[in-house]
C-alpha positions as CSV (number, residue, x, y, z in Angstrom):
1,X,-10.5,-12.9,-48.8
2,X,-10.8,-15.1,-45.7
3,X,-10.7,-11.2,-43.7
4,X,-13.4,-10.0,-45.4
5,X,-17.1,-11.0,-44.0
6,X,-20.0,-10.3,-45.7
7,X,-22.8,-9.4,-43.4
8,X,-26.6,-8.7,-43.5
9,X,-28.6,-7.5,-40.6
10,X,-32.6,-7.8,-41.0
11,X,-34.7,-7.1,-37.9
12,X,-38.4,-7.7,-37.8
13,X,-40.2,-4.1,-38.6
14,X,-42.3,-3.9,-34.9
15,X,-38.3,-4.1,-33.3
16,X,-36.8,-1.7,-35.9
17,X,-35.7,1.5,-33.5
18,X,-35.0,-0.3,-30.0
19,X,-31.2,-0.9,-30.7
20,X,-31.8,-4.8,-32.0
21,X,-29.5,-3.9,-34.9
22,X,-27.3,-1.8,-33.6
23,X,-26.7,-4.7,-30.6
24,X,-26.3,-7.6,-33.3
25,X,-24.1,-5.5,-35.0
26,X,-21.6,-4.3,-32.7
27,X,-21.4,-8.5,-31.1
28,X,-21.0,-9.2,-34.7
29,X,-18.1,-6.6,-35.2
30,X,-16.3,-7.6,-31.6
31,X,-16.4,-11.4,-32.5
32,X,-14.9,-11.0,-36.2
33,X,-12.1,-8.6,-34.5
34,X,-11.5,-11.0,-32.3
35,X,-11.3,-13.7,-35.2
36,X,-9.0,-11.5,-37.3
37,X,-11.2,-10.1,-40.0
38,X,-10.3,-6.5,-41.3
39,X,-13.2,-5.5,-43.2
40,X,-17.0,-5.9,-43.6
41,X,-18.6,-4.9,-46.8
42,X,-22.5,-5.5,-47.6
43,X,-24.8,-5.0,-50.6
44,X,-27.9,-3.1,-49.7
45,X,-30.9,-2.0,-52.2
46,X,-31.0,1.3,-53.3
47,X,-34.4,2.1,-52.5
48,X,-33.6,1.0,-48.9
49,X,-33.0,4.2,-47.9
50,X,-33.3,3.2,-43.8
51,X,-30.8,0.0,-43.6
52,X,-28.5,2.4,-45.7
53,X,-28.5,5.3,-42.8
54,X,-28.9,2.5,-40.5
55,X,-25.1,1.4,-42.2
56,X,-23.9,4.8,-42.2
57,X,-24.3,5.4,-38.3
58,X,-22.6,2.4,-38.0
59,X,-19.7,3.4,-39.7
60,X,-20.0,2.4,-42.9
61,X,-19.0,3.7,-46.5
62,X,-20.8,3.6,-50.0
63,X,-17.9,2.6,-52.2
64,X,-19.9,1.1,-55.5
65,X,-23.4,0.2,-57.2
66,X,-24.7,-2.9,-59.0
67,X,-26.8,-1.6,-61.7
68,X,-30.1,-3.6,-61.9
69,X,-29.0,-6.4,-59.5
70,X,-32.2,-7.2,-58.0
71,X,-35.9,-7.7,-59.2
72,X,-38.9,-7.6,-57.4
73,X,-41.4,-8.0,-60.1
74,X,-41.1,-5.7,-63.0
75,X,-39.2,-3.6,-61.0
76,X,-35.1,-3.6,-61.0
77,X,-33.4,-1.9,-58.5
78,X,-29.5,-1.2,-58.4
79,X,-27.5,-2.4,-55.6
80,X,-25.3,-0.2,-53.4
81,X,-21.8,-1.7,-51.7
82,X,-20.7,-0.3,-48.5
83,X,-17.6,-1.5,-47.1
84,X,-16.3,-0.7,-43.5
85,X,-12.7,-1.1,-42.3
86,X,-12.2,-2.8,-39.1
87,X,-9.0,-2.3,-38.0
């Protein structure tokens, strides 16, 4: 597994939409290319509906779902896995 990262991007809401994330993200891809990783995968809430699309322009894939995985409350939401192939 050591070519697989798992990553997470969070930017702060008043910098969502000026490229922050999409400038972390492509650093982040160049420098684990450079370090021999072949894959990126990430879990992402399925009421998230932005960091998925954000995800999706980025290249990634849906490719599975944790059902219930995470609980805010009394609310359980499922988890979606999106995976992107580097190389």
């Amino acid at each position: 597994m050591t070519h697989v990262g798992q990553i997470g991007t969070f930017v702060d809401a008043e910098w969502r939409g000026h490229g922050v994330g999409r400038t972390l993200f492509h650093h982040t891809r160049e420098f684990a290319v450079a370090q021999g990783y072949g894959k990126f995968v990430i879990q992402v809430r399925s009421g998230n509906a932005g960091a998925q699309s954000f995800y999706r322009r980025m290249g990634f894939n849906e490719c599975g779902r944790l059902s219930r995985q995470v609980r805010v409350g009394e609310i359980e939401e499922d988890e979606i896995l999106m995976e992107l192939f580097l190389r």
